[in-house]
DOPA-19114 format. One line per 8 residues: their letters; for each residue x, y, z of N, C-alpha, C. Coordinates in pm, whole numbers. Layout:
N
a	X,Y,Z,X,Y,Z,X,Y,Z ~ ...
This chain:
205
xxxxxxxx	16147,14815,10372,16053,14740,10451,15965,14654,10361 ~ 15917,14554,10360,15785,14530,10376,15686,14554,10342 ~ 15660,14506,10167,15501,14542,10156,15414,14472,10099 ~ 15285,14485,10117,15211,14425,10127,15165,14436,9972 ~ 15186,14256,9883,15154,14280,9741,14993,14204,9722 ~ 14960,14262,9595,14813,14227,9605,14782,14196,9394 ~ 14820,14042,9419,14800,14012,9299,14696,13992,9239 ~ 14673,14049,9091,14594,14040,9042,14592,13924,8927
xxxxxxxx	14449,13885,8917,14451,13795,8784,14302,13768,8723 ~ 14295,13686,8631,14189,13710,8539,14157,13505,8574 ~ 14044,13579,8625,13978,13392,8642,13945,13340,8523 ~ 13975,13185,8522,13970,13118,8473,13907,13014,8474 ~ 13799,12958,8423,13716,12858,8415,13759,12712,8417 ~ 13817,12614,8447,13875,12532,8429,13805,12344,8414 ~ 13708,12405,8502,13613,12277,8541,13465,12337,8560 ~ 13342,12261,8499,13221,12250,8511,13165,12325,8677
xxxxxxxx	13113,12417,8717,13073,12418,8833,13008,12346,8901 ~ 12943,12228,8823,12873,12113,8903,12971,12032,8923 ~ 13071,12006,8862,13135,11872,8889,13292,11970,9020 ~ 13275,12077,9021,13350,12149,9140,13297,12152,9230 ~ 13153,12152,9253,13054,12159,9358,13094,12026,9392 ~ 13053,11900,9343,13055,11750,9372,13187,11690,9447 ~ 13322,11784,9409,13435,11746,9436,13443,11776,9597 ~ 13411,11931,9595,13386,11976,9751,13340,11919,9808
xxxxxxxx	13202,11895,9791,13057,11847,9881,13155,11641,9901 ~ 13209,11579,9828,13261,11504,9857,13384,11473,9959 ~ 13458,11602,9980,13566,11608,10035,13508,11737,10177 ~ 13378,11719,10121,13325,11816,10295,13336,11721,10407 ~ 13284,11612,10343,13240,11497,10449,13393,11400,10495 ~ 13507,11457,10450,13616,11396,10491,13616,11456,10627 ~ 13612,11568,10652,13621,11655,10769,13482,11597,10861 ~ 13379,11557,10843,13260,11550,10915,13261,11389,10902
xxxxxxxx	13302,11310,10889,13272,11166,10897,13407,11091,10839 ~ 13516,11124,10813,13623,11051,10717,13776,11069,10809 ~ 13872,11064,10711,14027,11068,10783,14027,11236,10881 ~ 13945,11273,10822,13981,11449,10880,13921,11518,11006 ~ 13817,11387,11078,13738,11434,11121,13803,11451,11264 ~ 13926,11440,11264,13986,11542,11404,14025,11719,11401 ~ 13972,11733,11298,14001,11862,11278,13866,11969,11394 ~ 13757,11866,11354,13622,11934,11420,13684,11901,11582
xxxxxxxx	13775,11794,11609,13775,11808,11792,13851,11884,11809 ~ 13963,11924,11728,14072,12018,11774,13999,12158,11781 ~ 13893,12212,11735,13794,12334,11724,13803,12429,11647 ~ 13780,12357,11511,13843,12449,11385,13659,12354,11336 ~ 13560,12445,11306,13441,12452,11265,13344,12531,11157 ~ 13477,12592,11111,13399,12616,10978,13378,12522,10845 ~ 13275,12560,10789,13257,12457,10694,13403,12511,10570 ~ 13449,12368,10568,13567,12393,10493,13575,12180,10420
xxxxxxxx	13594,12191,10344,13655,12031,10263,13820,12024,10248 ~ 13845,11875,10182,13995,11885,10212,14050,11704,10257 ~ 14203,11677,10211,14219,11539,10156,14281,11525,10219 ~ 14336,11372,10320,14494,11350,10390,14530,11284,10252 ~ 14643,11284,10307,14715,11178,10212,14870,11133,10305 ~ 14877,10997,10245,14978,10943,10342,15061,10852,10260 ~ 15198,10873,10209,15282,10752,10169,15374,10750,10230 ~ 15535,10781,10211,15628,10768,10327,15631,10912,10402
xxxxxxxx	15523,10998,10380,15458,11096,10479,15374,11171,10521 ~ 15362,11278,10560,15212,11303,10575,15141,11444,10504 ~ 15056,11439,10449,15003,11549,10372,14818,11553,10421 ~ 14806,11722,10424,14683,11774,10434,14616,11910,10361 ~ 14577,11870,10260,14502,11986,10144,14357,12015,10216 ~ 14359,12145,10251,14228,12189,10293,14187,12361,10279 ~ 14034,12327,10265,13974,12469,10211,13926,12499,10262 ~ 13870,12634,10272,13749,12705,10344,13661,12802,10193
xxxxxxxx	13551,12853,10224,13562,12943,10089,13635,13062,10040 ~ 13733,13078,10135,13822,13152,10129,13961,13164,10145 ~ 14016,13012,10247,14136,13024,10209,14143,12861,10255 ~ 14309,12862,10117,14344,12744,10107,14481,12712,10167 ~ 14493,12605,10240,14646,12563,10294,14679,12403,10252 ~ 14761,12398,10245,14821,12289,10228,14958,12233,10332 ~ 14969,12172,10382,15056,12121,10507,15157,11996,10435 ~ 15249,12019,10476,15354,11825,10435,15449,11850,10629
xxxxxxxx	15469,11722,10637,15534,11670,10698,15627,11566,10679 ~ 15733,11535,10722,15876,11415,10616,15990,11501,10646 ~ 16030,11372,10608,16200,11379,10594,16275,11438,10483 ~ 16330,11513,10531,16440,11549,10386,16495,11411,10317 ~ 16555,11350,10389,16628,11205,10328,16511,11063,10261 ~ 16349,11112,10259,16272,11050,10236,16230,10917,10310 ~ 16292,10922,10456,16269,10797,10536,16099,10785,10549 ~ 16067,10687,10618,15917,10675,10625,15905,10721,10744
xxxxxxxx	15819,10816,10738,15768,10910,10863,15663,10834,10950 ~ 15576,10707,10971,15595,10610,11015,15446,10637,11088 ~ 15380,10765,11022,15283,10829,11033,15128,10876,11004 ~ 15047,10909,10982,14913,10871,10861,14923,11023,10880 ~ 14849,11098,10750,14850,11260,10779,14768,11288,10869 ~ 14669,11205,10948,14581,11244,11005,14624,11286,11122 ~ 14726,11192,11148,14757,11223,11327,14947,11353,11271 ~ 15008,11340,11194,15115,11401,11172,15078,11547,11138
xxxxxxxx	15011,11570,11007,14997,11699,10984,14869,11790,11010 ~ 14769,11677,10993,14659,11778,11049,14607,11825,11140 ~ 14740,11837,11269,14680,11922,11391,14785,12066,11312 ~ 14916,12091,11222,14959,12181,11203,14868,12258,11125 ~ 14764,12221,11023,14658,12266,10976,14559,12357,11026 ~ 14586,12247,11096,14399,12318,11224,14422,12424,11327 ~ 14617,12429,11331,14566,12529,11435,14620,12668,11343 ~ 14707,12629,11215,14704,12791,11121,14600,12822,11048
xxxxxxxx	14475,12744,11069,14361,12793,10993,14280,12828,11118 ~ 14271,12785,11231,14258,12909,11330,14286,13038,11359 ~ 14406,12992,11363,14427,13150,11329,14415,13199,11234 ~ 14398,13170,11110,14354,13230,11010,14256,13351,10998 ~ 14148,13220,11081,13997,13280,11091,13985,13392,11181 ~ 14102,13362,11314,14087,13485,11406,14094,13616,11364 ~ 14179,13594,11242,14291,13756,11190,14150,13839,11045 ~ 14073,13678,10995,14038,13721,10887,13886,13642,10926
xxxxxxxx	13791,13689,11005,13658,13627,11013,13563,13656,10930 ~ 13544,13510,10876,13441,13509,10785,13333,13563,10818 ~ 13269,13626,10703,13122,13612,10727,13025,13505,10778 ~ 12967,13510,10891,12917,13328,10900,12761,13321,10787 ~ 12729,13403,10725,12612,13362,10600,12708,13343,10478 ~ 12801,13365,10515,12862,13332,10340,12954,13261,10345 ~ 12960,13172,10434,13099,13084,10468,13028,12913,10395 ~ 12917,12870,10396,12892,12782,10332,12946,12753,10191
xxxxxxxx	12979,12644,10137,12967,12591,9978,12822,12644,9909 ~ 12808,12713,9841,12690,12701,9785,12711,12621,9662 ~ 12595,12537,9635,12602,12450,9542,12506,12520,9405 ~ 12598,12570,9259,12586,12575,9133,12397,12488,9091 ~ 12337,12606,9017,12225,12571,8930,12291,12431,8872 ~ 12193,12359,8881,12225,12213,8808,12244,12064,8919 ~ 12201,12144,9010,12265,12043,9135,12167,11998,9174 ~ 12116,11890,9228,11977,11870,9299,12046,11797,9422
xxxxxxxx	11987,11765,9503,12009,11650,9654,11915,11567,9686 ~ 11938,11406,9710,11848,11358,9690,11874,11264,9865 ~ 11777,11188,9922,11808,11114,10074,11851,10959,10032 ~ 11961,10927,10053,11995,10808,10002,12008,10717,10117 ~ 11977,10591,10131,11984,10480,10197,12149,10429,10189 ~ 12194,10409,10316,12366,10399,10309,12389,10201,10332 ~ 12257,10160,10328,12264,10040,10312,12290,9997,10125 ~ 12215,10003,10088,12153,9997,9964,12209,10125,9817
xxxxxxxx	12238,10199,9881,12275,10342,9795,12176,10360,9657 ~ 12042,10317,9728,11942,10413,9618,11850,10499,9696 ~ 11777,10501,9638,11662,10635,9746,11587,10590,9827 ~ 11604,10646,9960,11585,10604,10088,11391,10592,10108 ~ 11365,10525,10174,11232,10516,10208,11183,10586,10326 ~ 11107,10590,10368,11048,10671,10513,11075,10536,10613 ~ 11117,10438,10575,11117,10328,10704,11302,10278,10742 ~ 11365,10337,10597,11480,10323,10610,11583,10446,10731
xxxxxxxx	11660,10316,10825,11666,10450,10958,11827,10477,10918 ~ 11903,10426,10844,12039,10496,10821,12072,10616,10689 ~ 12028,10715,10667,12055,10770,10525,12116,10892,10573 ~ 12145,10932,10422,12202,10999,10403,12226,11114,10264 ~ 12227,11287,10299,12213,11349,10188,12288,11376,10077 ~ 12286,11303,9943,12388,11346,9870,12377,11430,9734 ~ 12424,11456,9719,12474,11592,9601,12485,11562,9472 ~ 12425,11554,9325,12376,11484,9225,12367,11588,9105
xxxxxxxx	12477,11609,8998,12417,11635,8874,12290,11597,8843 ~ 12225,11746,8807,12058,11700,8832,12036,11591,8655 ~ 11949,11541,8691,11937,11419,8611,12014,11277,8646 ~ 12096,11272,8749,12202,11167,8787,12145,11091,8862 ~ 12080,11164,8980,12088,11079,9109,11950,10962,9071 ~ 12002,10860,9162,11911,10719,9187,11754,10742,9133 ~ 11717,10662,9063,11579,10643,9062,11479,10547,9139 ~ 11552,10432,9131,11484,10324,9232,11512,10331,9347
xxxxxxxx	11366,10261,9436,11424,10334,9621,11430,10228,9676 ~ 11481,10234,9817,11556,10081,9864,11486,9998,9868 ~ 11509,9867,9808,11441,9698,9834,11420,9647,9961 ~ 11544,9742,10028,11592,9665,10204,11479,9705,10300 ~ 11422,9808,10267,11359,9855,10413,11193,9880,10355 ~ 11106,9839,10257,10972,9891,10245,11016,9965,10146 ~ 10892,10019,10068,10874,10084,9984,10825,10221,10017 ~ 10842,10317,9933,10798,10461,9976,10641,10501,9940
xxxxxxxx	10551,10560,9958,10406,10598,9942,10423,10670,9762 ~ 10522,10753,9803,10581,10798,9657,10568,10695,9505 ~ 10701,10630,9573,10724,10522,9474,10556,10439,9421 ~ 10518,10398,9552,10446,10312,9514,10266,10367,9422 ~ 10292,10543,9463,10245,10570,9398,10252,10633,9239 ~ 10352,10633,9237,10415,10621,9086,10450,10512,8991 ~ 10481,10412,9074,10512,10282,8993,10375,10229,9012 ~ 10281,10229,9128,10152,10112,9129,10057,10198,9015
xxxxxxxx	10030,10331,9007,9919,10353,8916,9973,10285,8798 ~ 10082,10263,8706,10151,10243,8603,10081,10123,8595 ~ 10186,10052,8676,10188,9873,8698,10061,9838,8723 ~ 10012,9895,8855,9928,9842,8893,9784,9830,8824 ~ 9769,9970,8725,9661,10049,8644,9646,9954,8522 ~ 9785,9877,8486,9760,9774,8401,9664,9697,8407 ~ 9698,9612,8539,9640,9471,8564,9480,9548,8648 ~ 9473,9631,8663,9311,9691,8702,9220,9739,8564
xxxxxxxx	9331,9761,8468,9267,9793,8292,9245,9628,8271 ~ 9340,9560,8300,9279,9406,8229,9150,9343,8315 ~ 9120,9365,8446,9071,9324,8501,8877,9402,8447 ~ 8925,9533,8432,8795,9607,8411,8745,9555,8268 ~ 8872,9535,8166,8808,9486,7993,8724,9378,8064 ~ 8789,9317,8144,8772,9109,8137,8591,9118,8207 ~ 8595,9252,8264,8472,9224,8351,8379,9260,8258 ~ 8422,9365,8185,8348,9490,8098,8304,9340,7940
xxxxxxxx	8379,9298,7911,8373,9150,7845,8244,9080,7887 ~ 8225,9001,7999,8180,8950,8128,8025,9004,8079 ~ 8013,9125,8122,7888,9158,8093,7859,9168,7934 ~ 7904,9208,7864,7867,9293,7759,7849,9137,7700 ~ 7833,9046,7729,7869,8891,7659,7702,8865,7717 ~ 7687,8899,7832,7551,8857,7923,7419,8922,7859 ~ 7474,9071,7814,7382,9136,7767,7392,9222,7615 ~ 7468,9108,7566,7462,9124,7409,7551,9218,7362
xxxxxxxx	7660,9281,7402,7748,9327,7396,7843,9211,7318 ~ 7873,9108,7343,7980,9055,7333,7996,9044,7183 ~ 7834,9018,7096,7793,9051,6935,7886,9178,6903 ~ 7867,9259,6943,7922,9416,6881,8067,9372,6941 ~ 8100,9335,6994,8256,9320,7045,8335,9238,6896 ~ 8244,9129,6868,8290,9032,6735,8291,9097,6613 ~ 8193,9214,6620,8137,9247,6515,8244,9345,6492 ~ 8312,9422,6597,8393,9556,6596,8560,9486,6553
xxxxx	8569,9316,6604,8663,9301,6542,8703,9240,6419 ~ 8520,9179,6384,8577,9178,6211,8606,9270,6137 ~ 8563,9422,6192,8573,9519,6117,8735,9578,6105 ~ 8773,9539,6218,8932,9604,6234,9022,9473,6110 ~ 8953,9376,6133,9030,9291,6006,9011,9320,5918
């Protein structure tokens, strides 16, 4: 009969956990906004990522945090299957990872991607693709080797209170320092200051 084998192996590190996090979190949103996103109408809703692919047939690589399938559809004789994987293979996907889930239900707190120390998320403007403002109404959250993501925030829609309070004390602290010498000048010229001002810079010569 029949038995049930249970292989063992010794993990292997292969890729950076941030840049595995980035790959997922990129290929999450195929399923939620991209070629895949008939998978969510057919009623397969766990968070899972995952790629079509389509040349003379149809292919669907997809994950969950726990299990992985892969689907082809084609011809033995390599004719063109005349098809995109979206509509060919990924309803065979969606409904053996249904059942998958029926036979083997996830935990629903541990079924998320968790994203690796090193990761930050930042709100990006999908006009513009830098950091979104409070007036900007299309954005969107993305996933960033910390130190990576955007620094400047969108041109298109206003400026942020943030920004402008980080860049105006800078910038702005300049031209309010020149303005205060020029005044601080102004007087100290009226009331005999301006002597010790001449006097302080023959000394620096």
């Amino acid at each position: 009969g029949a038995t049930n084998r249970i292989y063992k192996y010794d993990a292997q590190e292969v890729m950076r956990p941030e840049l595995a996090y980035l790959m997922t979190n990129l290929m999450e949103s195929v399923l939620e906004s991209g070629t895949a996103v008939r998978v969510r109408a057919l009623g397969f809703n766990l968070p899972a990522a995952g790629k079509t692919g389509t040349s003379r047939d149809g292919w669907f690589a997809g994950y969950t945090k726990d299990l992985l399938a892969i689907a082809w559809v084609g011809y033995d004789d390599n004719r063109d299957l005349n098809l995109e994987g979206a509509h060919s293979v990924l309803p065979i996907w969606t409904e053996f990872m249904l059942k998958a889930a029926q036979l083997y239900p996830p935990d629903p707190d541990k079924a998320n991607f968790q994203p690796p120390p090193g990761i930050e998320f930042a709100r990006i403007d999908a006009e513009s693709l830098v950091l979104a403002n409070p007036s900007c109404e299309n954005t969107f959250s993305e996933a960033f080797i910390a130190g990576t993501a955007p620094t400047s925030h969108c041109p298109l829609h206003g400026f942020s209170i943030s920004e402008s309070v980080e860049h105006g004390v800078t910038e702005a602290g300049k031209g309010v320092g020149k303005v205060f010498t020029g005044i601080g000048k102004f007087f100290g010229g009226l009331f005999g200051g301006g002597d010790k001002d001449k006097e302080h810079e023959k000394d620096e010569h």
